[in-house]
C-alpha positions as CSV (number, residue, x, y, z in Angstrom):
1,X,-18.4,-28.4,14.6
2,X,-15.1,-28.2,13.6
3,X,-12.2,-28.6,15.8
4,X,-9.8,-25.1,16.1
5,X,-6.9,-26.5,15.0
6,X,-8.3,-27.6,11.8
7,X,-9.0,-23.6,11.1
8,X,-5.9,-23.2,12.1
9,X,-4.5,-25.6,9.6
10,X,-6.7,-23.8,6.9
11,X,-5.1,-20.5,7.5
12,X,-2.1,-22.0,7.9
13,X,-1.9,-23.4,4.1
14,X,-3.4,-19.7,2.7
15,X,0.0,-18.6,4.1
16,X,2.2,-20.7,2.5
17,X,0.5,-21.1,-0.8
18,X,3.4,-19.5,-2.1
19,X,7.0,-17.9,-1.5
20,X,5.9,-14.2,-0.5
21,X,6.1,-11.5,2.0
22,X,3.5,-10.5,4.7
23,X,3.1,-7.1,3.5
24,X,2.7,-7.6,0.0
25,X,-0.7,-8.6,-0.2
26,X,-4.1,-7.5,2.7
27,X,-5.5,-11.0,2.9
28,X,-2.1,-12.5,4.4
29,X,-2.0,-10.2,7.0
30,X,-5.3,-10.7,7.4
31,X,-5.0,-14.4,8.0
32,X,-2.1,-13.7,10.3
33,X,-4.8,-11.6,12.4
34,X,-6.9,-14.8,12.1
35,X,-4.0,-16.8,13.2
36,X,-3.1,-14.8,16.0
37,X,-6.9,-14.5,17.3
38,X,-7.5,-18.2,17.1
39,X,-4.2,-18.6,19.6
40,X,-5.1,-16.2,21.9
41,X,-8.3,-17.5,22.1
42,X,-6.6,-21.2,22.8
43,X,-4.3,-19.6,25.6
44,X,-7.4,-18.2,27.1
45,X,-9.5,-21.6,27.3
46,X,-6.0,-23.4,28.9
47,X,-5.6,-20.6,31.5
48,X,-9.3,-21.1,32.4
49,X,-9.0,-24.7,32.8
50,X,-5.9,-24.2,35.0
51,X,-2.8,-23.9,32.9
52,X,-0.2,-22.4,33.6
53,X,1.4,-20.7,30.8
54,X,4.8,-17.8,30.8
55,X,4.1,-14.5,31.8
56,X,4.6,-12.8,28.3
57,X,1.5,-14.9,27.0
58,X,-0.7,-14.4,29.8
59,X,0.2,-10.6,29.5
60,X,-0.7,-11.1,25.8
61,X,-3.7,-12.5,26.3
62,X,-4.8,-9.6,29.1
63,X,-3.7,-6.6,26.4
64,X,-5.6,-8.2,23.5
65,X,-9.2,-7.7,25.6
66,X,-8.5,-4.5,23.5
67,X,-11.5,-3.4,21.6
68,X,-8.8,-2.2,18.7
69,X,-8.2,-6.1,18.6
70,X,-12.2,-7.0,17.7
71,X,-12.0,-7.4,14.7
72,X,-8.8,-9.1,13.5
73,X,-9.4,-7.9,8.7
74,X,-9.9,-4.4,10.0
75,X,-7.7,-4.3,12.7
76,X,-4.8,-5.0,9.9
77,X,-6.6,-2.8,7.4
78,X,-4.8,0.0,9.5
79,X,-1.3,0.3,8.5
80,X,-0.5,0.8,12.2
81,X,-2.4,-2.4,13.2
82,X,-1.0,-3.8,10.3
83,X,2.8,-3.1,11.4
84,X,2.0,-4.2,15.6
85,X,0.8,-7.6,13.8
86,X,3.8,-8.1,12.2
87,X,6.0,-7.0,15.5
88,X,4.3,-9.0,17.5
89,X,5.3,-12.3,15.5
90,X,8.1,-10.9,15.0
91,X,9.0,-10.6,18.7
92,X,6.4,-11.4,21.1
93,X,5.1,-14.2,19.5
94,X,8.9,-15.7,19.2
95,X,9.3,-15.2,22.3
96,X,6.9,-17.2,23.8
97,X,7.2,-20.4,21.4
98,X,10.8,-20.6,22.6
99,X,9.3,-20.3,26.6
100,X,6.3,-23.1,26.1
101,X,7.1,-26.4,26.6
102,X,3.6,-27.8,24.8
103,X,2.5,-25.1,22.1
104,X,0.1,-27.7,20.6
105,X,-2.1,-28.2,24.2
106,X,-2.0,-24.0,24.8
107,X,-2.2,-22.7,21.5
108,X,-3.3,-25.4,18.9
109,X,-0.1,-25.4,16.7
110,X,2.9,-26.8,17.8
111,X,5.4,-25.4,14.8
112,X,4.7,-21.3,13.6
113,X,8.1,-21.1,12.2
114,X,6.8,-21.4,8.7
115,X,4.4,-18.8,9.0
116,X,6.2,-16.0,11.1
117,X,7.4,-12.8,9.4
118,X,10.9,-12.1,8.6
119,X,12.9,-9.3,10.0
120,X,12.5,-7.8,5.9
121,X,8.2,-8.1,6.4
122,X,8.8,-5.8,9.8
123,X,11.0,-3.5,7.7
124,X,8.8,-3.4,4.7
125,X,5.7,-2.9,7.2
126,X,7.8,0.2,8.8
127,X,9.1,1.3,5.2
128,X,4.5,1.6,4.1
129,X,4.0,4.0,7.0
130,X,6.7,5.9,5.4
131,X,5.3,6.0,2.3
132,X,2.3,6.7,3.0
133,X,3.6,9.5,5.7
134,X,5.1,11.0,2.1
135,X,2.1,10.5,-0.3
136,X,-0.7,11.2,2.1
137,X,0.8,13.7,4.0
138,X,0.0,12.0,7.6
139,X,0.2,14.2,11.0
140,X,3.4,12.2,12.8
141,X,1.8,12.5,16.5
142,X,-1.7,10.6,14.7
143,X,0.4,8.2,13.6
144,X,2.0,7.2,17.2
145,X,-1.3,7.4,19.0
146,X,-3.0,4.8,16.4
147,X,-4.6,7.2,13.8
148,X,-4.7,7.8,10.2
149,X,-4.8,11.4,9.5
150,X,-4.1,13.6,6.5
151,X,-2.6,17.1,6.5
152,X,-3.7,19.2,3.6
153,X,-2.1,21.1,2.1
154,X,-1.2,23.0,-1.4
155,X,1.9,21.8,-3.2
156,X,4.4,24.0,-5.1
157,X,4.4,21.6,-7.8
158,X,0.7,21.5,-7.9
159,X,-1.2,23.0,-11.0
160,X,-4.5,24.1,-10.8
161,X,-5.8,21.5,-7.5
162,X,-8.1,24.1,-6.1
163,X,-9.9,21.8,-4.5
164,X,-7.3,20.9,-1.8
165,X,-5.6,24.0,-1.2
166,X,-8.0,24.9,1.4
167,X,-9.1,22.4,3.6
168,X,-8.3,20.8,7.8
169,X,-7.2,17.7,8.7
170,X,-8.9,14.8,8.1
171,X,-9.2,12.0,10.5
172,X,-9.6,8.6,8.4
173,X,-9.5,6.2,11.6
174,X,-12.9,8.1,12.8
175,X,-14.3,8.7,9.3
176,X,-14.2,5.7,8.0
177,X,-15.2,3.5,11.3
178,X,-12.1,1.9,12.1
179,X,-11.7,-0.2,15.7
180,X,-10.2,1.9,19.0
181,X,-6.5,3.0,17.7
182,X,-3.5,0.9,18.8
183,X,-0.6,3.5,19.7
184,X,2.8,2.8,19.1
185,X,5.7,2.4,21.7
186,X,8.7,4.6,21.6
187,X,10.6,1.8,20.6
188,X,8.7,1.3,17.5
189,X,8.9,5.0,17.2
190,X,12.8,4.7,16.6
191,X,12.6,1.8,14.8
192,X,10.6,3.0,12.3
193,X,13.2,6.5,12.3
194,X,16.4,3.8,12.3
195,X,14.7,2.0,8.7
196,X,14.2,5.7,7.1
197,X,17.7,6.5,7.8
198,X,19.1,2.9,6.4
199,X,17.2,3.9,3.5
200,X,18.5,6.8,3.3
201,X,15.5,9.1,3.2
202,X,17.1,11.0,6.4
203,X,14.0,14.0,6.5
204,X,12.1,11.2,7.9
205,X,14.5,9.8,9.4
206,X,14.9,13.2,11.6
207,X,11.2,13.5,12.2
208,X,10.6,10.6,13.6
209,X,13.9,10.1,16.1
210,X,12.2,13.7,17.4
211,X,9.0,12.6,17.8
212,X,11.1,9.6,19.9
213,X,12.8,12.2,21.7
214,X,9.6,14.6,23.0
215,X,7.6,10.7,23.6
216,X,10.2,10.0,26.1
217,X,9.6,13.1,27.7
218,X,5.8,12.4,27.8
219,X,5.5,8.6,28.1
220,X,7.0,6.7,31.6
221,X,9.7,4.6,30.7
222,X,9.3,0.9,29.1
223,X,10.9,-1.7,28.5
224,X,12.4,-1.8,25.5
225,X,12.9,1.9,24.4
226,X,15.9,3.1,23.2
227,X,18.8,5.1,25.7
228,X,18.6,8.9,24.9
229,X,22.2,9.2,23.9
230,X,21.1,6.4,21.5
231,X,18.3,9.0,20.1
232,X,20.6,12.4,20.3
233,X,23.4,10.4,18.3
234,X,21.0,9.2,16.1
235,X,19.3,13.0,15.2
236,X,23.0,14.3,15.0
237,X,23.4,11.2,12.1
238,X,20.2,12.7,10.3
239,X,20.4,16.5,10.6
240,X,24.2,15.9,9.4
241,X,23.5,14.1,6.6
242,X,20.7,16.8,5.5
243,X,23.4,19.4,6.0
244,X,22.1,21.0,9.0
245,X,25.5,21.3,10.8
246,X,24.5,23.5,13.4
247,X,21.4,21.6,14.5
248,X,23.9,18.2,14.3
249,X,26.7,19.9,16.4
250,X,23.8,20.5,19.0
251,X,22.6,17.1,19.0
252,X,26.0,15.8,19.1
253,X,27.0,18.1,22.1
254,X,23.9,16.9,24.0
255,X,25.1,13.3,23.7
256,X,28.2,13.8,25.0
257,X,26.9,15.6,28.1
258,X,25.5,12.3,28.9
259,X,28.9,11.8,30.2
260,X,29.2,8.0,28.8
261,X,32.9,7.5,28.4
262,X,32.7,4.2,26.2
263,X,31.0,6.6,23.1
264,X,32.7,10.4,23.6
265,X,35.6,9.1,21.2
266,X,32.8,8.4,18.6
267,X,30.7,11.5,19.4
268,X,33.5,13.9,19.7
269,X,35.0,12.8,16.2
270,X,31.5,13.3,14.6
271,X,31.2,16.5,16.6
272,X,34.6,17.9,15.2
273,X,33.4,17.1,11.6
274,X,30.2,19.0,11.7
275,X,31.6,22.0,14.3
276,X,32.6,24.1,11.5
277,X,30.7,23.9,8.4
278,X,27.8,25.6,7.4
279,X,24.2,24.8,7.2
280,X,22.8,24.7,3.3
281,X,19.1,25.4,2.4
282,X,18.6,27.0,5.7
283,X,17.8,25.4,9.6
284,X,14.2,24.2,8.4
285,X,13.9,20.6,7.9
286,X,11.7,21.0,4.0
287,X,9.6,17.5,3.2
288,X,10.5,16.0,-0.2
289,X,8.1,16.3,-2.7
290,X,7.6,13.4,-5.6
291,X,9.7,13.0,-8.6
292,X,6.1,12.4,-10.4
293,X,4.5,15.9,-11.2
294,X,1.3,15.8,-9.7
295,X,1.1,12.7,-7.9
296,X,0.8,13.3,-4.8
297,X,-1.8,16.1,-5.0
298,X,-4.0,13.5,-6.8
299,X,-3.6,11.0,-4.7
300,X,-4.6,12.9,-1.4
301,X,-7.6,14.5,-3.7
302,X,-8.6,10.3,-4.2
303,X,-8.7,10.6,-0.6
304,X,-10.9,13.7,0.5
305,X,-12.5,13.5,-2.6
306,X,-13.8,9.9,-2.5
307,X,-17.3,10.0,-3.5
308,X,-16.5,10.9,-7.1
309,X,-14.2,10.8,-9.5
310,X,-11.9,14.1,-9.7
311,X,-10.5,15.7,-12.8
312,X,-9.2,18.9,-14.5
313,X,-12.6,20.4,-14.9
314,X,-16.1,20.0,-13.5
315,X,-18.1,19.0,-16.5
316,X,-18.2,15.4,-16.5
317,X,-20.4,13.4,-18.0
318,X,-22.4,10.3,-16.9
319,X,-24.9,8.4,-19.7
320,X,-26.7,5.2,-20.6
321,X,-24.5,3.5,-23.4
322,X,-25.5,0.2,-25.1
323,X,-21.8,-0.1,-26.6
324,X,-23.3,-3.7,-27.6
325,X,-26.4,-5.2,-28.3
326,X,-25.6,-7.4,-25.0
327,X,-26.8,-4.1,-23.2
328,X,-29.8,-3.0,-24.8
329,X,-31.9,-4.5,-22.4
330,X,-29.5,-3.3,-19.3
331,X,-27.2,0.1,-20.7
332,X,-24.3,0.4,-18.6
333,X,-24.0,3.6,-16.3
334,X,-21.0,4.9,-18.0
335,X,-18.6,8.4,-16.5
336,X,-16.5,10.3,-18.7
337,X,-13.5,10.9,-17.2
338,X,-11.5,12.4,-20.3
339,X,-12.7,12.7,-23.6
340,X,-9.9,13.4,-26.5
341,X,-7.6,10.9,-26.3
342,X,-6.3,8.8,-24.3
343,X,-10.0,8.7,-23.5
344,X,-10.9,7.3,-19.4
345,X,-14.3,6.2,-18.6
346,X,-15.0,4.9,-15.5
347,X,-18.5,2.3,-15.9
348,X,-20.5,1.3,-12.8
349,X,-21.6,-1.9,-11.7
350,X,-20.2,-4.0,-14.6
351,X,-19.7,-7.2,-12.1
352,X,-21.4,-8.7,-9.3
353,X,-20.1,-9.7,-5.6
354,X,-20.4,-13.2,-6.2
355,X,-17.8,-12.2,-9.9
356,X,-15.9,-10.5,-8.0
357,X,-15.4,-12.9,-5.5
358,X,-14.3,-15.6,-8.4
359,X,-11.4,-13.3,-9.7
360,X,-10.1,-13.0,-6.0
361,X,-10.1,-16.9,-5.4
362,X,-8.9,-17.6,-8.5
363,X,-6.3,-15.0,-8.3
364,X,-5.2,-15.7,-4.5
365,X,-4.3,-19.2,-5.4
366,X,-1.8,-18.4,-7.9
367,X,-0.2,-15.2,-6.3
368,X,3.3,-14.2,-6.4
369,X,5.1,-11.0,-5.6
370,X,4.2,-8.3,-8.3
371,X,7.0,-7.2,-11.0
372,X,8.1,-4.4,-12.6
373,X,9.7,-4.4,-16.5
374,X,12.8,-2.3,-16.3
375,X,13.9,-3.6,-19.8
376,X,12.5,-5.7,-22.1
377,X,12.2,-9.1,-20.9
378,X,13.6,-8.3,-17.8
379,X,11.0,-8.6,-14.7
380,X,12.2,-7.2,-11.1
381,X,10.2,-7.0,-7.5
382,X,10.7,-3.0,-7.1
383,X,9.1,-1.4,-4.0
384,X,7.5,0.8,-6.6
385,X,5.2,-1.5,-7.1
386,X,3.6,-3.2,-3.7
387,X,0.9,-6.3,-4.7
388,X,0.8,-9.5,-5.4
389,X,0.2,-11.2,-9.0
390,X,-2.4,-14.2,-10.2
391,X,-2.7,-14.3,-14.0
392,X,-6.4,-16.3,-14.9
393,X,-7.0,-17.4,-18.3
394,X,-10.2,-16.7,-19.7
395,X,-10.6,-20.4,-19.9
396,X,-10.1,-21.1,-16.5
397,X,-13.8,-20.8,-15.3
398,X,-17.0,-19.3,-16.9
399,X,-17.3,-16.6,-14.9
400,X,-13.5,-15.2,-16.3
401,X,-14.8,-16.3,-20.1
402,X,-17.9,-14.0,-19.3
403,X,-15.9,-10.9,-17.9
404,X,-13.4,-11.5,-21.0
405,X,-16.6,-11.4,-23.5
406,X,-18.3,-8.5,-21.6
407,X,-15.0,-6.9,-21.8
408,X,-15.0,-7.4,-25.6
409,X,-18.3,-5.9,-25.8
410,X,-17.6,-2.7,-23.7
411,X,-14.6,-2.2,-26.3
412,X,-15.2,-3.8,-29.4
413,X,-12.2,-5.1,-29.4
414,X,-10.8,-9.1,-29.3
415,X,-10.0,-9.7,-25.8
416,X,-9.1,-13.6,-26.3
417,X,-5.5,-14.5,-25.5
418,X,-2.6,-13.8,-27.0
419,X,-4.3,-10.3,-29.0
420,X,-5.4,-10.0,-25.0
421,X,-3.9,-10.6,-21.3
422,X,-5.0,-13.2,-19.1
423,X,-6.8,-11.6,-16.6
424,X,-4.0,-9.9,-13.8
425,X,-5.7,-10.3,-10.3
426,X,-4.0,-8.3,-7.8
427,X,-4.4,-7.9,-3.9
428,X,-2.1,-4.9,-2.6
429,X,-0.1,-4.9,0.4
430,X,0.5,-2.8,3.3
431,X,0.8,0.8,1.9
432,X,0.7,-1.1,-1.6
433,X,1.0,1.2,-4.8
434,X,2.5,1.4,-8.6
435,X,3.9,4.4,-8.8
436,X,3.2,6.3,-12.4
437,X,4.2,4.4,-15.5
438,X,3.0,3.6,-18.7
439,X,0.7,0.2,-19.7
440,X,2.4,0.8,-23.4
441,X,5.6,-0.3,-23.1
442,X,7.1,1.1,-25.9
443,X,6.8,3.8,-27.7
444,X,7.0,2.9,-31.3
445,X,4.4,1.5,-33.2
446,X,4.5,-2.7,-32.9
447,X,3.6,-4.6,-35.6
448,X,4.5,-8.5,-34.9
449,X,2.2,-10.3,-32.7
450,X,5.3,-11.1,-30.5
451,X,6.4,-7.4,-30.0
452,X,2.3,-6.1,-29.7
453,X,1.7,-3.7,-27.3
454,X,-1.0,-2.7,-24.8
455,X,-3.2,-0.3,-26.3
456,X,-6.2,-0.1,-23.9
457,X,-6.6,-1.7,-20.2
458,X,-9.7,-2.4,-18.7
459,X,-9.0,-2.2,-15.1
460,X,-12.1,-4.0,-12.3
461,X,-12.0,-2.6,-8.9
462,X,-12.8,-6.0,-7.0
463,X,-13.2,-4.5,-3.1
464,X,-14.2,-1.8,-1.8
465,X,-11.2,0.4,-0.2
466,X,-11.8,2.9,3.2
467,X,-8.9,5.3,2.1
468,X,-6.9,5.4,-0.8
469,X,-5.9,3.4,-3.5
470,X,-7.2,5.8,-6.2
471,X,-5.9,5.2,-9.7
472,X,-4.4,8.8,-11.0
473,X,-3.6,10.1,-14.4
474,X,-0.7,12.5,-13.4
475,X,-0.3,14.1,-16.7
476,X,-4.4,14.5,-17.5
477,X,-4.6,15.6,-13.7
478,X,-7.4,12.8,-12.5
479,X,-7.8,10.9,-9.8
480,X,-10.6,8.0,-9.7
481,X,-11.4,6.5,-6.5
482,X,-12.0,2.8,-6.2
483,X,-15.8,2.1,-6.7
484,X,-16.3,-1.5,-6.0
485,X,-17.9,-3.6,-8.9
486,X,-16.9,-0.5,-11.4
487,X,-14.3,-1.0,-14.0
488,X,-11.9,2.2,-15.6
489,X,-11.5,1.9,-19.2
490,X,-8.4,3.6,-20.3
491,X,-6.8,4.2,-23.8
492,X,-3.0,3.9,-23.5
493,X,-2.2,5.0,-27.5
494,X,-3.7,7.9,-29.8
495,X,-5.2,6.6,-33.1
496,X,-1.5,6.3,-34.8
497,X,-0.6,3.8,-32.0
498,X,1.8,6.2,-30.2
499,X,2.1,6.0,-26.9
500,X,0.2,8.5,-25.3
501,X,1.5,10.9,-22.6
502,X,-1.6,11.8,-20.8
503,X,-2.2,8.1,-20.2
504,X,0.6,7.6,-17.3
505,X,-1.0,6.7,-14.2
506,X,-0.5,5.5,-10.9
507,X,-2.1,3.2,-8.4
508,X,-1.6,5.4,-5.1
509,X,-0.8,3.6,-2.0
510,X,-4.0,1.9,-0.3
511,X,-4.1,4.2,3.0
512,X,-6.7,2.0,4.9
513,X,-8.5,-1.4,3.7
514,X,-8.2,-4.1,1.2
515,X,-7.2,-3.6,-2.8
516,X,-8.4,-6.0,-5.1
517,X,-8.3,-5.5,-9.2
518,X,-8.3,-7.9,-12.0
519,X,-7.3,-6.1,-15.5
520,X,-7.0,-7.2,-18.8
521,X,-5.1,-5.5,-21.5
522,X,-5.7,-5.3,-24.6
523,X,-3.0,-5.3,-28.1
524,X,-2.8,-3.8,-31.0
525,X,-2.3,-7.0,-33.8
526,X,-5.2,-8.9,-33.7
527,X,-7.7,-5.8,-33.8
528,X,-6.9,-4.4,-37.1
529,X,-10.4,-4.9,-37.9
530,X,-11.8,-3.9,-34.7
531,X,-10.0,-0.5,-33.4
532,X,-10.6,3.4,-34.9
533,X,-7.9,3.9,-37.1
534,X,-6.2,7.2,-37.7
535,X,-3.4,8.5,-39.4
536,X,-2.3,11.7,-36.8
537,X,0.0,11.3,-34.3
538,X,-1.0,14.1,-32.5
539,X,-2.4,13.9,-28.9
């Protein structure tokens, strides 16, 4: 048997196989978990042998007999265990390798610095619960006690979502099996308030510093949590910079009742400037709703709809095809999603565990931080898009040459490189999304092999997800759910080669579990031959 430490040094070099964040990608916090479990473990061993080891590990140790800790994947596949993970390091963890005199005899590794997070992985981990508090509509008080659960509700921008206008809460952590919840402090609590207001989004922002403010009330004191004039200063901040003047004057007021002489010159100049001036849009604090129409509806239908694919109408259709001779032996179990154009079909089964388990190695090993195209040739990490990138050539190994040629068959298209994409593996991150956007990325017609567009994708669902994740179409009003080992085959042009409005979509932010998707796309020049031609340009 091997010797912990050289596990250790294994999960070690996953880490560092490249320059990225924690949170951008579910296997690195899940080897963090690994990490962490292993050392704990190793502390545990040296106490029982007689070490002697500084109280902030050994309380460690004792608070991690917590069955939420079991398993250490699913225990991060929570976006709450996910963010403690990433704390811990951040603090805990710090804090001790700066108290122990001979990390290598207690915990196996004598030097973490390389693999702890960075103040921006905390922020980013605290920035995916609010995003996903927006998309999913989470209940607040869930969140602090451990638990995933969605509020439904019927949106104002909503169009004809029937299905989710009526509806209770749904409690994710219980439905879908996840370990004992991990609560979080009050600290964390105004942490995670303080990195909404930096980012401006001040509703939430306000929320959570009052959800700080009655968890003081309700929680004894610890160490750690933040003064109350620090909170009522704070919520005077937020409900002034949403315009609630009154509310602000009040909070303001409260905070200089503490009677703390060293901040009544700040607190009474902030109270002056709001005294007077009257509230707009009313006292009620209103969530923000998307940008993107529809988006948010579909992604909590992707949710509470899981079992099937959703769309604008209930006829949908699910054959045998043989799109090949390759499948006349085996047809493929094919849905239709949408049927004028851009046509979605979702197919079921098209790749097998030990496939899908290729793509992901092959994909993990060449990851960096996912990009966004802002302009052409211009590539930017935008926190509109959450994952982590491996391009595979088809030539790489023979199960990627396979999935290229099946992909060829499914389409009858040329899927071999440059007329098609290397295969794009991607694991997503903590809360990790693209919001809607176009795989076309222009929209006149291209006709230099240089300038050729995307005019289908063909999109593999690698994992299985617990909550979210869905891939919508905002525009044709679906929401697919990931289906491990299926594939969603999308047309991203109508017959002229225009780019298609119905075919914007959206990966929605993975709510619990692990993402994993390899896609190809497909161009325009190099399938004259091959694709339906028309001469409409009419949708």
């Amino acid at each position: 048997m091997r010797h912990p430490s050289y596990r250790l040094f294994v999960l070690f070099a996953l880490l560092t196989a490249c320059d990225a964040d924690f949170y951008s990608a579910t296997f690195r916090l899940e080897n963090l978990a690994k990490i962490e479990q292993q050392m704990v473990e190793s502390a545990r061993r040296y106490i029982q042998q007689g070490g002697q080891v500084p109280w902030t590990l050994q309380r460690l140790c004792e608070s991690m007999s917590h069955p939420g800790y079991g398993d250490p994947a699913r225990m991060v596949h929570s976006p709450v265990g996910a963010y403690l993970l990433l704390k811990r390091f951040h603090h805990t963890w710090a804090h001790i390798m700066e108290e122990l005199p001979n990390p290598l005899d207690v915990l196996g590794q004598d030097d973490l610095a390389h693999v702890f997070p960075t103040p921006a992985d905390l922020e980013g981990s605290a920035l995916a619960l609010l995003r996903l508090q927006g998309v999913y509509n989470l209940d607040l008080p869930s969140i602090a006690e451990g638990e995933v659960v969605v509020n439904c509700e019927k949106s104002q921008t909503s169009t004809d979502n029937s299905f989710i206008e009526h509806c209770e809460p749904v409690n994710l952590s219980r439905l879908t099996g996840q370990p004992p919840p991990l609560p979080l402090e009050v600290s964390d609590v105004f942490y995670i308030g303080s990195v909404a207001y930096k980012s401006r989004e001040f509703y939430y922002a306000a929320i959570w510093y009052n959800l700080t403010l009655n968890l003081m009330t309700q929680r004894s004191p610890s160490e750690g949590d933040p003064g109350l004039l620090q909170v009522l200063e704070a919520l005077g901040d937020s409900y002034s910079e949403l315009e609630k003047y009154q509310q602000a004057s009040a909070f303001y007021k409260r905070a200089l009742d503490q009677g703390d002489n060293d901040h009544s010159q700040r607190l009474e100049s902030k109270a002056e400037d709001v005294r007077n001036k009257a509230d707009k849009h009313g006292p009620t604090l209103v969530r923000p709703r998307s940008i993107y129409n529809n988006y948010e509806e579909l992604c909590r239908a992707g949710v509470l709809q899981r079992d099937r694919a959703t769309v604008e109408t209930t006829t949908l259709t699910c054959t045998l095809v043989r799109p090949s001779p390759l499948f006349y032996i085996s047809p493929l179990r094919m849905e239709v999603l949408r049927e004028k154009e851009p046509r979605v079909a979702l197919y079921y089964n098209v790749i097998t565990d030990g496939e899908a388990g290729v793509m992901r190695q092959l994909g993990f090993s060449k990851f960096e931080r996912s990009t966004v195209l802002p302009s052409p040739g211009e590539t930017v990490v935008s926190d509109t898009r959450v994952s982590e990138t491996g391009w595979v050539p088809d030539t790489e190994d023979l199960v990627v040459a396979k999935l290229s040629r099946m992909v060829a068959h499914i389409t009858g298209l040329n899927t071999t490189f440059p007329t098609g994409d290397n295969f794009q593996v991607l694991n997503y991150g903590l809360g990790g999304q693209y919001e809607p956007h176009y795989d076309h990325l222009k929209e006149e017609v291209s006709r230099t092999l240089m300038a050729a567009n995307r005019i289908l994708t063909f999109l593999f669902y690698l994992s299985e997800v617990e909550a979210g994740g869905a891939t919508v179409f905002t525009e044709a009003n679906i929401a697919v759910p990931v289906v491990k080992n299926s594939a969603v085959l999308f047309e991203n042009t109508n017959k002229a080669l225009v780019r298609s409005r119905a075919s914007v979509h959206a990966g929605c932010p993975v709510l619990i579990g692990s993402k994993w998707v390899a896609n190809k796309w497909i161009h325009e020049v190099g399938n004259e031959l091959q694709r339906p031609c028309g001469l409409t340009q009419e949708e």
